[in-house]
N, CA, C and O of each residue as an XYZ file, in Angstrom:
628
protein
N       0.844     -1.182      0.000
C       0.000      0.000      0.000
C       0.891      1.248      0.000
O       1.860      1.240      0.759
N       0.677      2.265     -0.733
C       1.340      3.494     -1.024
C       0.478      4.281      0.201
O      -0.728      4.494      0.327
N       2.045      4.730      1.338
C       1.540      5.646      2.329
C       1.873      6.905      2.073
O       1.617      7.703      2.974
N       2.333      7.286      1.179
C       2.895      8.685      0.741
C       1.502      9.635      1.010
O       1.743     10.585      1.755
N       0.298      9.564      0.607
C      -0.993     10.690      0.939
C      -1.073     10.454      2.579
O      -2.086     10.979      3.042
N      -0.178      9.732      3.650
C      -0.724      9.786      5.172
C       0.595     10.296      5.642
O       1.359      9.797      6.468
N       0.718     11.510      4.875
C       1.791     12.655      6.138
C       0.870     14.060      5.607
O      -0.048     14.369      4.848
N       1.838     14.644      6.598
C       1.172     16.227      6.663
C       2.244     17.107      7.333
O       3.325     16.809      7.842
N       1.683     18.145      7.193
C       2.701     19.440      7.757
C       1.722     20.587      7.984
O       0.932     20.983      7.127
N       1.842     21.078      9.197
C       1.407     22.043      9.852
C       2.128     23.302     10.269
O       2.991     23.094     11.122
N       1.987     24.599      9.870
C       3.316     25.573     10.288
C       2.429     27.037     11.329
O       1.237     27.314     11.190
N       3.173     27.597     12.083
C       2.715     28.323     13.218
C       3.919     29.366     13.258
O       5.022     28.856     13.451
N       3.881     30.524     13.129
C       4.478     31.278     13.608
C       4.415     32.079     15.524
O       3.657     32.832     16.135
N       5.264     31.581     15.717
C       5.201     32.165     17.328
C       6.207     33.333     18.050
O       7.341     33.679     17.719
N       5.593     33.667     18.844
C       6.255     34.913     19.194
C       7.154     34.731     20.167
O       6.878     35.538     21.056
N       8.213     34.002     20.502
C       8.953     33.493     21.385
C      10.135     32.500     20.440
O      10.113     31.762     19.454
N      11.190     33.047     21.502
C      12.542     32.227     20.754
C      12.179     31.147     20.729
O      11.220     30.809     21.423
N      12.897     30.182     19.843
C      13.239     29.107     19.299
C      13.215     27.692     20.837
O      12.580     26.655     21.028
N      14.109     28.333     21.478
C      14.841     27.295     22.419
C      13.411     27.371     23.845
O      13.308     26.527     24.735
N      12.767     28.229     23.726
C      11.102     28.416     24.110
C      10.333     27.656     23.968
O       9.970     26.804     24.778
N       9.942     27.853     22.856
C       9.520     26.952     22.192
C       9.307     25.148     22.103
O       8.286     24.462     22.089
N      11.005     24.730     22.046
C      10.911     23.851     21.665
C      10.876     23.248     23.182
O      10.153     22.252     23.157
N      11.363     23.468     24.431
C      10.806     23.467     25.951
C       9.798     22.702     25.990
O       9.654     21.559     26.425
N       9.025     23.512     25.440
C       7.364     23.404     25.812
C       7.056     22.336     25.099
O       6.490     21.399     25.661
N       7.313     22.288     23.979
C       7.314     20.805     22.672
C       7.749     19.605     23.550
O       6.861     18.812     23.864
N       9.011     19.379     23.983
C      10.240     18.832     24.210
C       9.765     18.086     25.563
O      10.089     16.926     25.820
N       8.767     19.083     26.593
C       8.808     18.234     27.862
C       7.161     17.155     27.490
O       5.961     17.278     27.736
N       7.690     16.550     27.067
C       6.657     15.260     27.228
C       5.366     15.249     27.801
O       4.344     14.862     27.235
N       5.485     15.821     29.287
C       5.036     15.346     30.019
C       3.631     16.517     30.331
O       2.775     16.478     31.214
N       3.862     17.602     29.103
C       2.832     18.459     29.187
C       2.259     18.425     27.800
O       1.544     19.302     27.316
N       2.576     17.521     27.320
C       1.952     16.849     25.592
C       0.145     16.910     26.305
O      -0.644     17.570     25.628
N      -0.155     16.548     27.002
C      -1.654     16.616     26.666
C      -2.080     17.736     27.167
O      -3.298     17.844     27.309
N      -1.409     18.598     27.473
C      -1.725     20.279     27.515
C      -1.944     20.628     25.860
O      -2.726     21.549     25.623
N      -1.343     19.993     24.782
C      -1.316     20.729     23.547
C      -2.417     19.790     22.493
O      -3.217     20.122     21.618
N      -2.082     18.739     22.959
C      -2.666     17.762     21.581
C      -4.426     17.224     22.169
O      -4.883     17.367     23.303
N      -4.996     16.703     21.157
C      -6.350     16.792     21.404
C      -6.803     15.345     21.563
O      -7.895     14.908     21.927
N      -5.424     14.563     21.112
C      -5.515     12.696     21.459
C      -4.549     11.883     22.405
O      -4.691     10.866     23.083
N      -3.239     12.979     22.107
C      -2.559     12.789     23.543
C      -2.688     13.059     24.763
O      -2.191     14.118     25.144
N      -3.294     12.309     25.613
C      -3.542     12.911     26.851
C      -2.217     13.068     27.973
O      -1.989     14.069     28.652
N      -1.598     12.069     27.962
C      -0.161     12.303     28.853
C       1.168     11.716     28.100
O       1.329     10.928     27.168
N       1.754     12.221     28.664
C       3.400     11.525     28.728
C       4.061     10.882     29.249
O       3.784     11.281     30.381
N       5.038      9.877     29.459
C       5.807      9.573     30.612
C       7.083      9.435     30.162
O       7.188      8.890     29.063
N       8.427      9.898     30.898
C       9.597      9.014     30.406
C       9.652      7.895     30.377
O       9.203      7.601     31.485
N       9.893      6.978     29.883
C      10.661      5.722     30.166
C      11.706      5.893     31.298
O      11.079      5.503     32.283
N      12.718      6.187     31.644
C      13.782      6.613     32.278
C      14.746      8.043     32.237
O      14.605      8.940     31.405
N      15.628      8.026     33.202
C      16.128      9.943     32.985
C      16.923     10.011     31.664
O      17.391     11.109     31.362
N      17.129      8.962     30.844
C      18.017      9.284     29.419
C      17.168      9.860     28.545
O      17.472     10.153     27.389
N      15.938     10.065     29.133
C      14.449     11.208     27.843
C      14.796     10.295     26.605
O      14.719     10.953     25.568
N      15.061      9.324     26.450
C      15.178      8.616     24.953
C      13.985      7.988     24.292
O      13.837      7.917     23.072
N      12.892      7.402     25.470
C      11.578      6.942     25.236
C      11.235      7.410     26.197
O      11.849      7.806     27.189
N       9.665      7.369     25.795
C       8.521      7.705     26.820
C       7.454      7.270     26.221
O       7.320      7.116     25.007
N       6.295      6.960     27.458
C       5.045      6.086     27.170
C       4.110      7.389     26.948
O       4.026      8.350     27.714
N       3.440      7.204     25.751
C       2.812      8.405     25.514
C       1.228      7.521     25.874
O       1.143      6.308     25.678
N       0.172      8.267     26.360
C      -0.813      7.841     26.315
C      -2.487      8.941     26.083
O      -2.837      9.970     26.660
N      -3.163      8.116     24.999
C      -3.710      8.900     24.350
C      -5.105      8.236     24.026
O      -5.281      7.023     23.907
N      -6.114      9.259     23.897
C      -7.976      9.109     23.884
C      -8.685      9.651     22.502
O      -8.417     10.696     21.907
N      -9.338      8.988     22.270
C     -10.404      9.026     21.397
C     -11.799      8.905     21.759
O     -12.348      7.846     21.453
N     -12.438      9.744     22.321
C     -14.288      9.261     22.889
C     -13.433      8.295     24.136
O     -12.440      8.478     24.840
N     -14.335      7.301     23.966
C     -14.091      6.325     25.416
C     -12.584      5.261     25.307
O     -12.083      4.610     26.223
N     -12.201      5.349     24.125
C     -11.192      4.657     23.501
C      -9.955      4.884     24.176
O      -9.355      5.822     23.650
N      -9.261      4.309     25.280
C      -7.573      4.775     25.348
C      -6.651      3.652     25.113
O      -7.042      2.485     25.103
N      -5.312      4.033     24.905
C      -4.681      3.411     24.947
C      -3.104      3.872     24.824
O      -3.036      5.100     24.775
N      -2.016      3.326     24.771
C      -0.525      3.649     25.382
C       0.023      3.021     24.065
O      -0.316      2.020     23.433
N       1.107      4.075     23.852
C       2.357      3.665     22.913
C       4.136      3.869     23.141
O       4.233      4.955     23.713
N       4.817      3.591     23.043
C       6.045      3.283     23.369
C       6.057      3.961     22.315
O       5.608      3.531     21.253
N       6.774      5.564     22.521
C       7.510      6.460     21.591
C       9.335      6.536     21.754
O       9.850      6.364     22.858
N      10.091      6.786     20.631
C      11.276      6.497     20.578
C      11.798      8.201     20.207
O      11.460      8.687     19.128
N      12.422      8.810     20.950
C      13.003     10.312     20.663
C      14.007      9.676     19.768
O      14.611      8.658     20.103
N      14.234     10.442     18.316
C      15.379     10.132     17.626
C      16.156     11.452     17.378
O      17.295     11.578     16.928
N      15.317     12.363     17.758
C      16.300     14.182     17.837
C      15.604     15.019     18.647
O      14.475     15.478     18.471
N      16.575     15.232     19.807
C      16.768     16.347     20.376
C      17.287     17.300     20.665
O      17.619     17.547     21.824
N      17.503     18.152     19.575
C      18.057     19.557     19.456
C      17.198     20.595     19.976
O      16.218     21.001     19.351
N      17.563     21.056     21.168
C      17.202     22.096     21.538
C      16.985     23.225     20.424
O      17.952     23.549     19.735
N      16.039     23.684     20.278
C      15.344     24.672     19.595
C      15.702     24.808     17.932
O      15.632     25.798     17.204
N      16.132     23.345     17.617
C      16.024     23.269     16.171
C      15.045     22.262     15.840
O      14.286     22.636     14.946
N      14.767     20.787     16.402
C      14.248     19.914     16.186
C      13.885     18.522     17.545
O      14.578     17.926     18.370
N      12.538     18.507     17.176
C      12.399     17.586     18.392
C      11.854     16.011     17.509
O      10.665     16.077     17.822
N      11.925     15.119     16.923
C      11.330     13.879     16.301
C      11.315     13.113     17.148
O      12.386     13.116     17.754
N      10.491     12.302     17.586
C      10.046     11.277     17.654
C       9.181     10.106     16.828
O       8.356     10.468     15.990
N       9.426      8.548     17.127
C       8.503      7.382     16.775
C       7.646      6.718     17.538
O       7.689      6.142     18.625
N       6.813      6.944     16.672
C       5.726      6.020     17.794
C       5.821      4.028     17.130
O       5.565      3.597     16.006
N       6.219      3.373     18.215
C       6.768      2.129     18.193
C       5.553      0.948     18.793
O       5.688     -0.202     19.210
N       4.366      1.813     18.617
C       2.898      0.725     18.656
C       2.767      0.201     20.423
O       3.549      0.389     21.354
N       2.106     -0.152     20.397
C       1.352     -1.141     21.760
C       2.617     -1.652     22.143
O       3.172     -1.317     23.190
N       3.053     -2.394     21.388
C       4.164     -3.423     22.376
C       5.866     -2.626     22.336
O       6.811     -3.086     22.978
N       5.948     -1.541     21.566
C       6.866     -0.825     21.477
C       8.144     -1.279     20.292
O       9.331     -0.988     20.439
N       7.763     -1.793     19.510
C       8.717     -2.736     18.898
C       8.639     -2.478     17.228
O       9.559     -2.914     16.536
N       7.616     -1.823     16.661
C       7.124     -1.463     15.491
C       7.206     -0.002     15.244
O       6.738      0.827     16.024
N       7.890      0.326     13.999
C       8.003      1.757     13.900
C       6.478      2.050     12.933
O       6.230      1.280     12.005
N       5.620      3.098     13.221
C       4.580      2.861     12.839
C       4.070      4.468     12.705
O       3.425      4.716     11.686
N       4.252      5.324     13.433
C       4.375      6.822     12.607
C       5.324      7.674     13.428
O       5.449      7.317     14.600
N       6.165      8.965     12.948
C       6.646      9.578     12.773
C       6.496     10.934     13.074
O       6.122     11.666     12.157
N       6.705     11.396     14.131
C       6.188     12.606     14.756
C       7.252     13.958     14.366
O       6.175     14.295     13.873
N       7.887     14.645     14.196
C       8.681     15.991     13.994
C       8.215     17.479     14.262
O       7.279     17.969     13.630
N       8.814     18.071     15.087
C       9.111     19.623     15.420
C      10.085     19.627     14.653
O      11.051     18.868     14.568
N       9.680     20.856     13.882
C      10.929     21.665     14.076
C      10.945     23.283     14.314
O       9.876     23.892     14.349
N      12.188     23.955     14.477
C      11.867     25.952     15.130
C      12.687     26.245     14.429
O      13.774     25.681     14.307
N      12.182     27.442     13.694
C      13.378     27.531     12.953
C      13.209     29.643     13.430
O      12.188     30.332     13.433
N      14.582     30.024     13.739
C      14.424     31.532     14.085
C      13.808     32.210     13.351
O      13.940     31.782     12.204
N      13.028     33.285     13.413
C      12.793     34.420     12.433
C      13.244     35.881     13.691
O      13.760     35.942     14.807
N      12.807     36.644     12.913
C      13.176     38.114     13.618
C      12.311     38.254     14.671
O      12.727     38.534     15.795
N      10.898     38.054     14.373
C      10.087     38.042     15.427
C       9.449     37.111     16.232
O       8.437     37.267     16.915
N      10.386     35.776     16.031
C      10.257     34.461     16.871
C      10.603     33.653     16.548
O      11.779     33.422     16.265
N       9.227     32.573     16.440
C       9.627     31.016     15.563
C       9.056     30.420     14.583
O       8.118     29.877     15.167
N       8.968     30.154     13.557
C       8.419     29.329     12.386
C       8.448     27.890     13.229
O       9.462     27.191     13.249
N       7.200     27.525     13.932
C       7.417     25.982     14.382
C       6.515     25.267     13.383
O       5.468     25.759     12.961
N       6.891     24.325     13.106
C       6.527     23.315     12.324
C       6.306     21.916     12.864
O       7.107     21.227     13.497
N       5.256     21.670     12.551
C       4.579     19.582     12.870
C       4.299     19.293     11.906
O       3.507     19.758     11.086
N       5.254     18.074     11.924
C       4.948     17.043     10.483
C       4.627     15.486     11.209
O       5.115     15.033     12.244
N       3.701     14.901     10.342
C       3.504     13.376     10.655
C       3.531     13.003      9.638
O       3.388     13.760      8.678
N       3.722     11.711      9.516
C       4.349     10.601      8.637
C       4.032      9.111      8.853
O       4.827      8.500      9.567
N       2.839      8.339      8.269
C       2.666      7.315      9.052
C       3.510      6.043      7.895
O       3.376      5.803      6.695
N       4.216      5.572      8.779
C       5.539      4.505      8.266
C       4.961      3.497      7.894
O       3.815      3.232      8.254
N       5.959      2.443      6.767
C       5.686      1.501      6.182
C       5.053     -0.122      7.298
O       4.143     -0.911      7.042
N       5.930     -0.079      8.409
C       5.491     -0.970      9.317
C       4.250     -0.664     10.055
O       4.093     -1.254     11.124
N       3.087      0.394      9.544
C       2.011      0.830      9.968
C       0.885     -0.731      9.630
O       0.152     -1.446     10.313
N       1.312     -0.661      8.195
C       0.353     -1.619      7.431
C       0.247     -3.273      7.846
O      -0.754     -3.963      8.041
N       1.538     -3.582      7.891
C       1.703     -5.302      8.588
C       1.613     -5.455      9.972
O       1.256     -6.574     10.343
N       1.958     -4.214     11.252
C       1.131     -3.892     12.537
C      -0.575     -3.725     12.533
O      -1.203     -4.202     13.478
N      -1.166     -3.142     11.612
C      -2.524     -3.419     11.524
C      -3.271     -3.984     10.574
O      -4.320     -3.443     10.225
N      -2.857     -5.112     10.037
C      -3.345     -6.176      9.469
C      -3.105     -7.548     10.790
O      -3.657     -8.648     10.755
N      -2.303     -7.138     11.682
C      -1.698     -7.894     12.991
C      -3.304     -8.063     13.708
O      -4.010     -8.988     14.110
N      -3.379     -6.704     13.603
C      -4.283     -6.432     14.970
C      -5.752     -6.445     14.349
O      -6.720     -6.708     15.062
N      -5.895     -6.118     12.848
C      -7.181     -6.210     12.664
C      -7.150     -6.486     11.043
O      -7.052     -5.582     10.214
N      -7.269     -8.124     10.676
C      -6.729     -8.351      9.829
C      -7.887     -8.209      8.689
O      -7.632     -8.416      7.502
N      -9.312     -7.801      9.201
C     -10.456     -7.348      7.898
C     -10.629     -5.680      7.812
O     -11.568     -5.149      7.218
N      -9.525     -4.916      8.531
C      -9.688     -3.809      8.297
C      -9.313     -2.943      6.716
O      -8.152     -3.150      6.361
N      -9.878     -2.309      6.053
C      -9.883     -1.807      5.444
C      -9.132     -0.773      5.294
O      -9.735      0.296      5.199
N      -7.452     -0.735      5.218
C      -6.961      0.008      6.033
C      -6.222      1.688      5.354
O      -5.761      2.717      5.847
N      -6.473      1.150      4.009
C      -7.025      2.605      2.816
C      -8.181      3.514      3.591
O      -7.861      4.691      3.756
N      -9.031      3.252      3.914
C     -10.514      3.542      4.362
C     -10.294      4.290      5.795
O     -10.534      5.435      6.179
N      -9.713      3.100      6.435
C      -9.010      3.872      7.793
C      -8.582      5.389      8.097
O      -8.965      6.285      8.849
N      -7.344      5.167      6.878
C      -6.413      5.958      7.260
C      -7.078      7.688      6.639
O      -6.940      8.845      7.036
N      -7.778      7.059      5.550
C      -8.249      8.152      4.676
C      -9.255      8.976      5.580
O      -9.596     10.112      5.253
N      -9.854      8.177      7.071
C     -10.662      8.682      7.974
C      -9.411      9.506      9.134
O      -9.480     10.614      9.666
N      -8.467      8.585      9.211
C      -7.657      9.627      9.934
C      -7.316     10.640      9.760
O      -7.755     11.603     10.388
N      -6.346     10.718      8.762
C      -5.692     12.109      7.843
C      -6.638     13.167      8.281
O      -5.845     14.005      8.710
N      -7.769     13.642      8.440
C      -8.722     15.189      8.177
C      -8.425     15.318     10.008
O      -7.571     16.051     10.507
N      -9.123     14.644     10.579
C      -8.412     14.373     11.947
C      -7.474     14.634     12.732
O      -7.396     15.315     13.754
N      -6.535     13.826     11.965
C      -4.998     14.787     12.348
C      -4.660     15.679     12.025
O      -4.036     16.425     12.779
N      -4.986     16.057     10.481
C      -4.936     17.561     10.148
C      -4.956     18.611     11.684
O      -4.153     19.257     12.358
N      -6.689     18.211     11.673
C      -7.406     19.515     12.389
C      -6.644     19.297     14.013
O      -6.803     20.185     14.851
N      -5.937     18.218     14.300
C      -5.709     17.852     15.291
C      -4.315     18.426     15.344
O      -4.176     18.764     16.519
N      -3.326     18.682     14.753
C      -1.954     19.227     14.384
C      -2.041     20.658     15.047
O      -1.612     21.104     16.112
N      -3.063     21.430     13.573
C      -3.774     22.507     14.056
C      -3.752     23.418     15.271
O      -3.254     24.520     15.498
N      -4.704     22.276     16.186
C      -5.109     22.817     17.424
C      -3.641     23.003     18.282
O      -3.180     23.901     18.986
N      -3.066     21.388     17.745
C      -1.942     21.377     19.177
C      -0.780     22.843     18.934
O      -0.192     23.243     19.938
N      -0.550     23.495     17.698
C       0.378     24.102     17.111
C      -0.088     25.877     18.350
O       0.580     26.593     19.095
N      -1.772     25.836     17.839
C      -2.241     27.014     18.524
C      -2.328     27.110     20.212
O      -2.616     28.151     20.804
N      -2.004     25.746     20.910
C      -1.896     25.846     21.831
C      -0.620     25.648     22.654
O      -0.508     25.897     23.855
N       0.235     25.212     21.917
C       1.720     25.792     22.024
C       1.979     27.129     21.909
O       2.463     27.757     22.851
N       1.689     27.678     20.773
C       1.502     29.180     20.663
C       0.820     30.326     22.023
O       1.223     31.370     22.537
N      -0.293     29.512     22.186
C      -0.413     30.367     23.034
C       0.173     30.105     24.465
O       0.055     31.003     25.300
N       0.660     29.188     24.728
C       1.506     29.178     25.963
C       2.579     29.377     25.377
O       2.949     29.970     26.390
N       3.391     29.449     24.754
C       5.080     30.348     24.579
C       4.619     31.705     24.926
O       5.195     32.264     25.860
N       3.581     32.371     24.257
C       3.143     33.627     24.178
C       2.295     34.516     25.286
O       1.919     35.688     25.267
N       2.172     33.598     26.132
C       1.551     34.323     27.338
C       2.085     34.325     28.091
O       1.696     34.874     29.122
């Protein structure tokens, strides 16, 4: 299956440096202050390399084993989300800040990875998973969105 139509990019200009910014991105553990499906964070341990992200839909929750692969202070924050059992690379999370004169160009991109498709044919092997995703995408869009404006407005207040 061609996943190339299940990424996106979201851009926000904010009024606060770079290294601000990416703080607020960066600490995990206030992710469901911004996002509208992530509800919390956790480290894994003090090396900030993973953390258990955990996240809602209506009555729906459930936990994923995310993998930090860049942490550059106020250039770039990426992370993977590595599924239920933590072991599957399955989408692709990215910040990035890039300076301007009057703050930050922050940017969210998602990317849902090739091991998306053989992880959920795993778990739900009559899913339709063209159909799925084509229901996700507008979703995350509007869901990017929100989290971008509410970063914004906490750098900015």
């Amino acid at each position: 299956m061609d996943l190339t139509p299940y990424q996106h990019v979201e851009t926000v200009i904010v009024a606060a440096p770079p290294e601000a910014v990416y703080d607020l991105v960066a600490d995990i553990t206030r992710m469901g202050e911004w996002s509208p499906v992530c509800t919390a964070g956790e480290w894994v341990d003090d090396t900030k390399a993973s953390f258990i992200g955990t996240n809602a839909l209506g009555e729906f929750t459930w936990q994923t084993t995310c993998r930090v692969d860049t942490a550059a202070r106020g250039e770039e924050f990426t992370f993977v989300n590595l599924g239920l059992q933590g072991d599957e690379e399955l989408v692709r999370w990215s910040y990035r800040f890039v300076p301007m004169a009057d703050g930050t160009e922050l940017t969210e991109s998602w990317e849902v990875l090739p091991g998306y498709e053989p992880s959920m044919k795993a778990l739900a092997p009559d899913m339709n998973l063209k159909e799925y995703l084509d229901g996700v995408k507008p979703n995350t869009q509007v869901g990017m969105a929100e989290t971008l404006a509410k970063v914004k407005a906490a750098a900015e207040a």
